[in-house]
VEXDREN-2710 file (C-alpha; in Angstrom, 1 decimal):
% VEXDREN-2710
k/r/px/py/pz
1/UNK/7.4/-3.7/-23.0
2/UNK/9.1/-0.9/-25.5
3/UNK/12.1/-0.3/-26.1
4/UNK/12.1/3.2/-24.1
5/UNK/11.1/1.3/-20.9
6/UNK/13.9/-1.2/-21.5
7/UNK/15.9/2.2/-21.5
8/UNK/14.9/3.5/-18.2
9/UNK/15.3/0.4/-16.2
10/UNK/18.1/1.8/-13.6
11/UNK/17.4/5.0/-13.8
12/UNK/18.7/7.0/-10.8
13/UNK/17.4/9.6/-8.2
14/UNK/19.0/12.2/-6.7
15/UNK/18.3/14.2/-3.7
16/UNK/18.8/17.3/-3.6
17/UNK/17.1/19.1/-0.5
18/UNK/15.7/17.3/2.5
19/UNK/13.3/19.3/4.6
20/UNK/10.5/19.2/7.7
21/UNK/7.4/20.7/6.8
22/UNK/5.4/22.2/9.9
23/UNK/1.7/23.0/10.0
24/UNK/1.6/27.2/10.0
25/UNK/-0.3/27.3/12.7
26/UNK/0.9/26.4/16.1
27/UNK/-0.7/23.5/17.5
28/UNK/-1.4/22.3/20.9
29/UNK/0.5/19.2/21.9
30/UNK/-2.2/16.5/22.4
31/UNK/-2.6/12.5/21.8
32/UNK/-5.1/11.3/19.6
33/UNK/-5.9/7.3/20.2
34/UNK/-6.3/5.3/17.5
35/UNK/-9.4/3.7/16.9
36/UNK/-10.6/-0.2/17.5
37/UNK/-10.6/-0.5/13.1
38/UNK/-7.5/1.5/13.1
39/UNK/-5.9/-0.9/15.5
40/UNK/-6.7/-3.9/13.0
41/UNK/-4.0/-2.5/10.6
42/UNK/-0.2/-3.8/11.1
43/UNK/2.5/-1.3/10.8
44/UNK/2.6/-1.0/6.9
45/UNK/3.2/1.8/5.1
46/UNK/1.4/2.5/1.9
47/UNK/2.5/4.8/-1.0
48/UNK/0.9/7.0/-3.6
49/UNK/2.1/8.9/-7.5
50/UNK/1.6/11.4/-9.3
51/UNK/3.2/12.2/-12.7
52/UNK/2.7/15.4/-14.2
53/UNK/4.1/17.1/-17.5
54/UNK/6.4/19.7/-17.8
55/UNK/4.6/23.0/-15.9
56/UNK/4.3/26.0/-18.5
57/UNK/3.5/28.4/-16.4
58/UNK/5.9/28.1/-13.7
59/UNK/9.4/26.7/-13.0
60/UNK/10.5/23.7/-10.9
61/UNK/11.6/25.8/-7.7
62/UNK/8.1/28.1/-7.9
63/UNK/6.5/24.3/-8.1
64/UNK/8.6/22.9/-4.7
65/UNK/7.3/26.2/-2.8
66/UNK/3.7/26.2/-3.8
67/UNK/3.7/22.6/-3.0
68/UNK/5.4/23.1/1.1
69/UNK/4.0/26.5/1.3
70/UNK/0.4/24.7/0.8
71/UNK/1.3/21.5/2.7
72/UNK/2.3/23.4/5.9
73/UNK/-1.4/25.2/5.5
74/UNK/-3.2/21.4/4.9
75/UNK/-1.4/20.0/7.9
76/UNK/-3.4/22.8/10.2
77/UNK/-6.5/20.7/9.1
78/UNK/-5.0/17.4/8.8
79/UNK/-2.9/17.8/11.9
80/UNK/-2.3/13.5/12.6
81/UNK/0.0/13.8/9.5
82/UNK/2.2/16.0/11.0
83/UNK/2.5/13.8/14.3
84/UNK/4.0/10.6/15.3
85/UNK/3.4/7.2/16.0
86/UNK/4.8/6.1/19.4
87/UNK/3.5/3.3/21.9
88/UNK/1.4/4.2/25.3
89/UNK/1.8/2.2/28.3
90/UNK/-0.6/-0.4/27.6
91/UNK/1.7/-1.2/24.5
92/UNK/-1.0/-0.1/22.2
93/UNK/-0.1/2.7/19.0
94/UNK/-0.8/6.1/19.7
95/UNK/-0.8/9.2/17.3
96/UNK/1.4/12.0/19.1
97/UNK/0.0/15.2/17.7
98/UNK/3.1/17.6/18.2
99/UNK/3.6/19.1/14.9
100/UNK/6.6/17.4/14.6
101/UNK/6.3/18.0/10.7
102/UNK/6.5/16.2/7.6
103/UNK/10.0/14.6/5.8
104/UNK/10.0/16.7/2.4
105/UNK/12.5/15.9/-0.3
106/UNK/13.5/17.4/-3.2
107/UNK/15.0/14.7/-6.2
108/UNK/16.4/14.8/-9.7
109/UNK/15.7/11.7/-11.9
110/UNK/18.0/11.0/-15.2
111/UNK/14.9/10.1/-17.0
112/UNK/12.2/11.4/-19.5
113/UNK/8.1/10.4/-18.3
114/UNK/7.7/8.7/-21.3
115/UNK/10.5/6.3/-20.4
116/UNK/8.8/5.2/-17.1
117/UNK/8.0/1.8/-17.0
118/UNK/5.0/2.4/-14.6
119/UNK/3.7/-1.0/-15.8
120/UNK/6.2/-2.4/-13.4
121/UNK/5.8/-0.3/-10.2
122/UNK/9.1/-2.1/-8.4
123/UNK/11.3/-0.6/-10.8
124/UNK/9.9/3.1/-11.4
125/UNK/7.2/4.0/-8.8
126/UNK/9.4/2.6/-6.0
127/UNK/12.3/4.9/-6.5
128/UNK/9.7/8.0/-6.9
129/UNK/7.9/7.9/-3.7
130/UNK/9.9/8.5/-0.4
131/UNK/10.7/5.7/1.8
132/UNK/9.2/6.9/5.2
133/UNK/11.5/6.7/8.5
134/UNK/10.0/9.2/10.5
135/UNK/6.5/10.9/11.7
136/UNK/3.5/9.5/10.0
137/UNK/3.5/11.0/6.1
138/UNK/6.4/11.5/3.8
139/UNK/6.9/13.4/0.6
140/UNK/8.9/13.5/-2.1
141/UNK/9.2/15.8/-5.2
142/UNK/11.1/14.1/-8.5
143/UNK/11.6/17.0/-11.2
144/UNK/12.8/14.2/-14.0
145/UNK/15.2/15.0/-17.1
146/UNK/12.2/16.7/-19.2
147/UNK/11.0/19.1/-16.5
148/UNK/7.4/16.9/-15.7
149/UNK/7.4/16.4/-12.4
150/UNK/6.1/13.4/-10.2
151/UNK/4.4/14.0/-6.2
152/UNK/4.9/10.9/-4.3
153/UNK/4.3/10.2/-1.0
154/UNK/4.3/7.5/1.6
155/UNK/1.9/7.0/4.8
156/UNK/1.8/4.8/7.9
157/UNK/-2.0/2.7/7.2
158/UNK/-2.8/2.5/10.8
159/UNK/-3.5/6.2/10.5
160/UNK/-5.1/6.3/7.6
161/UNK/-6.8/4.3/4.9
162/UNK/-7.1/5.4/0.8
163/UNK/-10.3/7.4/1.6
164/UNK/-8.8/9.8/4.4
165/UNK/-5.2/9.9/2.4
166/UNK/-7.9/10.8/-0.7
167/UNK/-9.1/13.4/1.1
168/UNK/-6.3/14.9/1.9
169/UNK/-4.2/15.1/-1.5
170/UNK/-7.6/17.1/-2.4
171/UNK/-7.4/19.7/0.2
172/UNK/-3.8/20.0/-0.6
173/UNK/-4.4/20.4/-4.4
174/UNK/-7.0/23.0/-3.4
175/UNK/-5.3/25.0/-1.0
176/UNK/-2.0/24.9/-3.7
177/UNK/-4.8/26.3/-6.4
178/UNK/-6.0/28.7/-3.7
179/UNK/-9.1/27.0/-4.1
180/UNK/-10.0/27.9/-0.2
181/UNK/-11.7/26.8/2.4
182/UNK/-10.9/23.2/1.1
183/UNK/-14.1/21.2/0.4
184/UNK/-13.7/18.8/3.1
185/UNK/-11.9/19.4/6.6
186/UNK/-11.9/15.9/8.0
187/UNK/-13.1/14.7/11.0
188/UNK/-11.5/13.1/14.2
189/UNK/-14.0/12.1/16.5
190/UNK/-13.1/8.6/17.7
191/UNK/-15.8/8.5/19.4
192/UNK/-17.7/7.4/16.5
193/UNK/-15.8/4.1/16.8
194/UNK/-16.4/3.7/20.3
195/UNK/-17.3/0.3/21.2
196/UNK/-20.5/-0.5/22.7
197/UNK/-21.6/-1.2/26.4
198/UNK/-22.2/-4.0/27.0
199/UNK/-20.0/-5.3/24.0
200/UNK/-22.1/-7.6/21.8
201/UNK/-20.3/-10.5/20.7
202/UNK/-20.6/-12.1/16.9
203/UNK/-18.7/-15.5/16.0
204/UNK/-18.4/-14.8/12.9
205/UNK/-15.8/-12.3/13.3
206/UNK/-13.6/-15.0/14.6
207/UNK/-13.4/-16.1/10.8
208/UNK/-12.5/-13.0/9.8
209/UNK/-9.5/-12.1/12.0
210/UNK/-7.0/-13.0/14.5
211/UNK/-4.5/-12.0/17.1
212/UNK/-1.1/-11.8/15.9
213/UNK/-0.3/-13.8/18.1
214/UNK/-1.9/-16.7/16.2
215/UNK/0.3/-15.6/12.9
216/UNK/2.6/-18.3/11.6
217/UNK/6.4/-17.1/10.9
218/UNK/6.4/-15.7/7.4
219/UNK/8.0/-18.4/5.1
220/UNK/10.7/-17.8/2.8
221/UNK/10.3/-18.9/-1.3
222/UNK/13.0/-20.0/-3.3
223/UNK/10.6/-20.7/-6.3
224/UNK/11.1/-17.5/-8.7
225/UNK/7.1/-18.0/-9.5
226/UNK/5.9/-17.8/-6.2
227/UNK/8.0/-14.4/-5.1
228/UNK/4.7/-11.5/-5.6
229/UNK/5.6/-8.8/-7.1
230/UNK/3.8/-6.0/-8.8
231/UNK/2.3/-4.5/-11.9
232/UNK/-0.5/-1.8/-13.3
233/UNK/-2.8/-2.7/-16.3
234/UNK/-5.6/-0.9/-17.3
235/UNK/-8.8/-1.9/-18.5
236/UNK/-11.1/-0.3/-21.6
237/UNK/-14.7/0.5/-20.2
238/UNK/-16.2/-1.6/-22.9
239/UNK/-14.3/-4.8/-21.3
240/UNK/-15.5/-3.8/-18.0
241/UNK/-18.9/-3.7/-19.6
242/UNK/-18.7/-7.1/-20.9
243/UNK/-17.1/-8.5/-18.3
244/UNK/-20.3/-7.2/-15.9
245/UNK/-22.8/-8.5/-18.7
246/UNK/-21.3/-12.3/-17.9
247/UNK/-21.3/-11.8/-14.5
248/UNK/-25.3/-11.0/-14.7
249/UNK/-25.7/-13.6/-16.5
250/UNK/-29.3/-14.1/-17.2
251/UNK/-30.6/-13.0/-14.2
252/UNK/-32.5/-9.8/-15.5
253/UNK/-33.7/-8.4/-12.6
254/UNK/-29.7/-8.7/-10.9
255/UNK/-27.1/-6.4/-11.3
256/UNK/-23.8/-7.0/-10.1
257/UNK/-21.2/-4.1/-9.5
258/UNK/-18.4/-3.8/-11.7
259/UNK/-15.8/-4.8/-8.9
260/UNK/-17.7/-7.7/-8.4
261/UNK/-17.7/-9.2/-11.6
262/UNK/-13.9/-8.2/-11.9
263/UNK/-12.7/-9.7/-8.7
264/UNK/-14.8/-12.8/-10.2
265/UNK/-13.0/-12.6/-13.1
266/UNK/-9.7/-12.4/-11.7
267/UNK/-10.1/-15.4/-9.2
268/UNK/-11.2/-17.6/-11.9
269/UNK/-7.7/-16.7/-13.3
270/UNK/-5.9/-17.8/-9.6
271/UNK/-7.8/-21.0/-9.7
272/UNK/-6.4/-22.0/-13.3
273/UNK/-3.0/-21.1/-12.7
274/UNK/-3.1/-23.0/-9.3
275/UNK/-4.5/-25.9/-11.3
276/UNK/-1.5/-26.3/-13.1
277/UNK/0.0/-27.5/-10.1
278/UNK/-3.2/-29.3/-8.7
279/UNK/-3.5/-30.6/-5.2
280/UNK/-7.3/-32.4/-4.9
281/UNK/-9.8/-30.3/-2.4
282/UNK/-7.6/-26.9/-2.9
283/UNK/-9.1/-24.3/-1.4
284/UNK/-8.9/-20.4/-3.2
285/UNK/-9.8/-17.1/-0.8
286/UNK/-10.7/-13.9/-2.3
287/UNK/-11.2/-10.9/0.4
288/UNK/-12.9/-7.9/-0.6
289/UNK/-11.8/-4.4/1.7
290/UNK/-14.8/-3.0/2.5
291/UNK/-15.8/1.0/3.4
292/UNK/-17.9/1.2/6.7
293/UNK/-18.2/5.2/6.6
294/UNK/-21.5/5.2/4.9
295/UNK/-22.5/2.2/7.0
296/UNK/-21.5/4.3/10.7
297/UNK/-21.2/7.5/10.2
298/UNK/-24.3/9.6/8.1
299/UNK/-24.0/12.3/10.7
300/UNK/-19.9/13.0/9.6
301/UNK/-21.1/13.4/5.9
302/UNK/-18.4/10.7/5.1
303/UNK/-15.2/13.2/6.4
304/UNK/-13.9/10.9/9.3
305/UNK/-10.3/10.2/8.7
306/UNK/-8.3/7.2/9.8
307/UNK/-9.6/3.5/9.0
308/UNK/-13.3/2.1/8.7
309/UNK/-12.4/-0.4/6.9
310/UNK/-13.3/-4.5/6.9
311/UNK/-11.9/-7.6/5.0
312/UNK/-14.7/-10.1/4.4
313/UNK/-13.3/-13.1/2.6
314/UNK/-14.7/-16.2/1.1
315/UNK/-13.3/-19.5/-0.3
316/UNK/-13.9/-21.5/-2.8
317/UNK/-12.7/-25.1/-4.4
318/UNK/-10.4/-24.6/-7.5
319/UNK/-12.5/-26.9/-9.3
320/UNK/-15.7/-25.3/-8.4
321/UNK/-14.2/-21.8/-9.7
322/UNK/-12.8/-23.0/-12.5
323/UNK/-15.7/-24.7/-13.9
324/UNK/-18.7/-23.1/-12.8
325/UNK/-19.5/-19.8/-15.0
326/UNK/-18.4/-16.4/-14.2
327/UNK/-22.2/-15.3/-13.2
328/UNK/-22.1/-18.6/-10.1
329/UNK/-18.6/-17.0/-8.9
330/UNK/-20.1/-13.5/-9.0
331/UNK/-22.8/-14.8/-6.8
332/UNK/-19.8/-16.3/-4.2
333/UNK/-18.6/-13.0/-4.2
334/UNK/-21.9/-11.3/-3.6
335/UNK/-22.7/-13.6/-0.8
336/UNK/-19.5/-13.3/1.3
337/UNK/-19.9/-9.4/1.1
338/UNK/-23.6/-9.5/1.6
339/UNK/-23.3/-9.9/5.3
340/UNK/-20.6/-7.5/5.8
341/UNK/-21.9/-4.6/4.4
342/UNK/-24.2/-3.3/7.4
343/UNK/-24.0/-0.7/9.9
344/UNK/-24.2/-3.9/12.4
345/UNK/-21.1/-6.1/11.1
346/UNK/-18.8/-2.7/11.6
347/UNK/-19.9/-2.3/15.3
348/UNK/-19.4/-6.2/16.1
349/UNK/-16.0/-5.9/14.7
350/UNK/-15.4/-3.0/17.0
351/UNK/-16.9/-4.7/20.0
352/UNK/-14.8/-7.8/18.7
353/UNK/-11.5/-5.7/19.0
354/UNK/-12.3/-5.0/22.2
355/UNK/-12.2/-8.0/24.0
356/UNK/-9.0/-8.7/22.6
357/UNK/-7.2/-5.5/23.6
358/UNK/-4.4/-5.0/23.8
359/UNK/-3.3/-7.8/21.7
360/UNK/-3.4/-6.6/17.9
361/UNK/-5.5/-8.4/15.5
362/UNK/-5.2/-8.8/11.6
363/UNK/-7.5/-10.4/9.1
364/UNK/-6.9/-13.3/8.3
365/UNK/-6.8/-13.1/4.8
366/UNK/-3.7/-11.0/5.5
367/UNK/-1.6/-14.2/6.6
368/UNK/-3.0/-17.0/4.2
369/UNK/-0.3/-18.5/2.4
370/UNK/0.6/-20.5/-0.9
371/UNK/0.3/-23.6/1.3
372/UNK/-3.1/-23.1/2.2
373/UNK/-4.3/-22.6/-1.4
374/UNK/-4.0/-18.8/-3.8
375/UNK/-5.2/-16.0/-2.1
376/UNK/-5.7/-12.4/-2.5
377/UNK/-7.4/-9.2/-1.4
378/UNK/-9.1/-6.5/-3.7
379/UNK/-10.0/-3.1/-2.5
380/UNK/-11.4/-0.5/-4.3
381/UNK/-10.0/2.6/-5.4
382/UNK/-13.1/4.0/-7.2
383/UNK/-12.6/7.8/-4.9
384/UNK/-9.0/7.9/-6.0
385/UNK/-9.2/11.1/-7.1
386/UNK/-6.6/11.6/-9.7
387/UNK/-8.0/14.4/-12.2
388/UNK/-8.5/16.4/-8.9
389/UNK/-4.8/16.4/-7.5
390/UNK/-4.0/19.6/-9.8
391/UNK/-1.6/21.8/-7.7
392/UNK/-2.1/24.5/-10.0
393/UNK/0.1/23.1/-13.2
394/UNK/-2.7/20.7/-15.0
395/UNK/-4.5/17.5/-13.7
396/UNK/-2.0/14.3/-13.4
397/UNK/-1.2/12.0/-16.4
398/UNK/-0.6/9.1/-14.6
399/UNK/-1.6/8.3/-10.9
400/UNK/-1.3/4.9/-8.4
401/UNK/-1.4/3.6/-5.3
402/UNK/1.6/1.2/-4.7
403/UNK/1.6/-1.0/-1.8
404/UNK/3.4/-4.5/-1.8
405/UNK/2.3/-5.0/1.4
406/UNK/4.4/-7.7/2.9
407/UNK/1.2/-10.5/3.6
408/UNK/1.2/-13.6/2.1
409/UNK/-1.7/-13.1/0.2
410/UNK/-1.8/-10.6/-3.4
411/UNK/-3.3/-7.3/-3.4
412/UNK/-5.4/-5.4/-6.0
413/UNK/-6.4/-2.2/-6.4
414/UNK/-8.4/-1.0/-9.0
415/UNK/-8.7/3.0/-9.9
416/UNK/-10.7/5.4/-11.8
417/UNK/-7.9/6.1/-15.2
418/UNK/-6.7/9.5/-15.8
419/UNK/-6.9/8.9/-19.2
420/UNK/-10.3/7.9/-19.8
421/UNK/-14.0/8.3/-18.0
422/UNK/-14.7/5.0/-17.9
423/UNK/-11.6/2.6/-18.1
424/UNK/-9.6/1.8/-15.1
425/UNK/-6.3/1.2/-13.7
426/UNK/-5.7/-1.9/-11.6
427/UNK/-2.5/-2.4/-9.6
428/UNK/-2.0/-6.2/-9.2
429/UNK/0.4/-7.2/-6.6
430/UNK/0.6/-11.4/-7.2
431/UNK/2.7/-14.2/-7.8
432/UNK/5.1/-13.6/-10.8
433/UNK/3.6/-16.9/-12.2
434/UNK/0.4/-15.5/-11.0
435/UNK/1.1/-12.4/-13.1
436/UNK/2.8/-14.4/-15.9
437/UNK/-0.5/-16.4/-16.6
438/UNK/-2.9/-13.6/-16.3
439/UNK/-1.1/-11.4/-18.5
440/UNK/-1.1/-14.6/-21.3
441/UNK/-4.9/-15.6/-20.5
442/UNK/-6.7/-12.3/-19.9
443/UNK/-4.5/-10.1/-22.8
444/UNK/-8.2/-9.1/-24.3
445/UNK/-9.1/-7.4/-20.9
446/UNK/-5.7/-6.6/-18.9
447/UNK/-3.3/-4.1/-20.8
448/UNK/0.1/-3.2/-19.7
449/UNK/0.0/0.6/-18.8
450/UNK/2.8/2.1/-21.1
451/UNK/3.3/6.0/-22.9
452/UNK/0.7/4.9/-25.6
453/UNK/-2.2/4.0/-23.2
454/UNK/-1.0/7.5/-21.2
455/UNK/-1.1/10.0/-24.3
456/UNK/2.8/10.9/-23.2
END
């Protein structure tokens, strides 16, 4: 990296102004159950950025009250984000919709946006989104040393996935714009996730989760190359292009998706860099998060918040994927998310949650480790809406989802860039010899995100 990101490693943050944010409206006091899906989620919380340049037309402390003043008028819509988590007497996570509010803090940082080493999201988008100890969502406003500004905030995942979290930073954006009524009010009706009677049972849910119960003890690394950690690279559209031309193959008549043929791509990169330390018959997994809303819910016009989401996985030998083309791995991929893509697979799942309540669950992907052979999850940020989050001072430069998410397996997340219609963003959270051999190998695809790539 440059020499100005060597220069704002250590930067610090200061707070200056802590404050709890309260829907404008009075609310009534009610509990809102999670759902079955919802109830497949650990407690993890995941975190979003924003950078923006300096605001011409209006000064930091206009910037901090347009932001509460329009947050306080979201949280009348989005009302679970001003509530709390606590446990019912079953044991089972409840959301507590009291308007206990929102954790808002104001921060200083001693450095410029173009020193940001976003590239490495441990050591600059880490200290610029809050870290949540209370209610559901937290916020946090970072005016740095040249007056841009960067929104980060922090949200419990068993209440929401990136769609619903999504749909909110747009109806705050709008209502901050006084862009009003927002586009999209969400939805709550649980009832859409009800499970059904009598419950219809599918073994091949078994192979896709577990109760926690059944989790192994996490296991400590001492090897510097196995510790994950994260980073953000983009990708040119042209590459993505290419990269979906190999996957096709030439099957004419086929055409893969774009996050197919990347999450092809990047597990042929896993299986060569576990190849280096080869153990015969090694088995690779690749999960791929998959959105149910279109699948279950037509009527809702795709506003339900909270999660609807699935991890299908498949695995494959490291021989197999390093060897066999790109277009043959495409196909694994294809044919692992085939069957999980129907209305039908979401309501088993929910009928499978069921009969295991109220033991939690989690995928199993979630818990594979190092021992069992390199695996990872990609979901798909395509609805990250990044040029939408303007709050009235210019769409965002730079925008993320960071989530080191504590599993044994990596996590990517691919984005739409706010650079170019087109290219994309991908956070990669991996091995750092994972990381290390990707960024050698895959140079002509994978760019490290620095000023240059961001016009700043």
């Amino acid at each position: 990296m440059g020499e100005a990101a060597e220069q704002a490693h250590g930067f610090h943050v200061t707070t200056m102004k802590k404050q709890l944010i309260t829907a404008v409206l009075p609310l009534q006091d009610h509990w809102l159950p999670l759902s079955n899906l919802d109830l497949l989620l650990p407690p993890l919380n995941v975190s979003v950025c924003f950078c923006y340049k300096k605001p011409s037309n209006m000064t930091i402390s206009v910037a901090h009250e347009t932001l509460k003043t329009a947050l306080a008028e979201t949280l009348v819509s989005y009302y679970a984000f001003a509530g709390e988590i606590v446990t019912n007497p079953t044991g089972e996570p409840e959301i507590l919709c009291n308007n206990r509010g929102v954790d808002f803090v104001e921060a200083d940082a001693d450095v410029d946006l173009r020193e940001l080493n976003l590239y490495d999201p441990d050591e600059s988008i880490a200290k610029l989104v809050p870290i949540k100890k209370h209610g559901v969502i937290a916020i946090q406003v970072t005016q740095l040393k040249c007056g841009s500004i960067v929104v980060g905030c922090t949200f419990d995942h068993r209440v929401a996935d990136a769609y619903s979290m999504n749909m909110f930073l747009v109806s705050w954006a709008e209502i901050s714009r006084c862009d009003v009524p927002i586009s999209c009010v969400p939805s709550f009706r649980r009832s859409l996730l009800n499970p059904r009677r009598p419950l219809i049972m599918d073994s091949s849910i078994e192979n896709m989760y577990m109760p926690v119960t059944s989790l192994s003890p996490p296991q400590e690394t001492t090897n510097p190359d196995k510790i994950l950690a994260s980073r953000i690279y983009y990708i040119k559209e042209d590459a993505l292009k290419e990269l979906q031309a190999l996957a096709n193959g030439s099957k004419i008549t086929v055409k893969r998706t774009k996050l197919e043929s990347f999450s092809a791509f990047l597990w042929k990169l896993v299986a060569r860099h576990a190849a280096k330390d080869p153990v015969p018959g090694t088995i690779s997994k690749l999960g791929i998060v998959v959105d149910g809303r279109r699948r279950l819910m037509e009527q809702e016009k795709n506003t339900y918040f909270g999660n609807v989401l699935s991890i299908p996985f498949g695995g494959q030998r490291i021989d197999d994927l390093i060897n066999k083309p790109l277009s043959w791995v495409t196909e694994e991929v294809h044919r692992f998310l085939k069957s999980s893509v129907t209305k039908e697979h979401f309501l088993n799942l929910i009928d499978w949650v069921e009969t295991n309540r109220p033991t939690p669950a989690v995928s199993r992907i979630y818990s594979t480790g190092s021992d069992d052979g390199p695996a990872f999850v990609v979901s798909s940020g395509r609805s990250f809406p990044v040029t939408q989050v303007n709050f009235g001072w210019g769409s965002p430069v730079f925008g993320s989802y960071h989530f080191p998410w504590g599993g044994s397996a990596g996590y990517v997340m691919p984005m739409p860039s706010s650079v170019n219609d087109g290219d994309w963003m991908v956070y990669l959270h991996l091995t750092k010899g994972q990381l290390e051999f990707i960024e050698k190998e895959a140079s002509h695809v994978l760019g490290p995100v620095d000023s240059n790539y961001l016009k700043i």
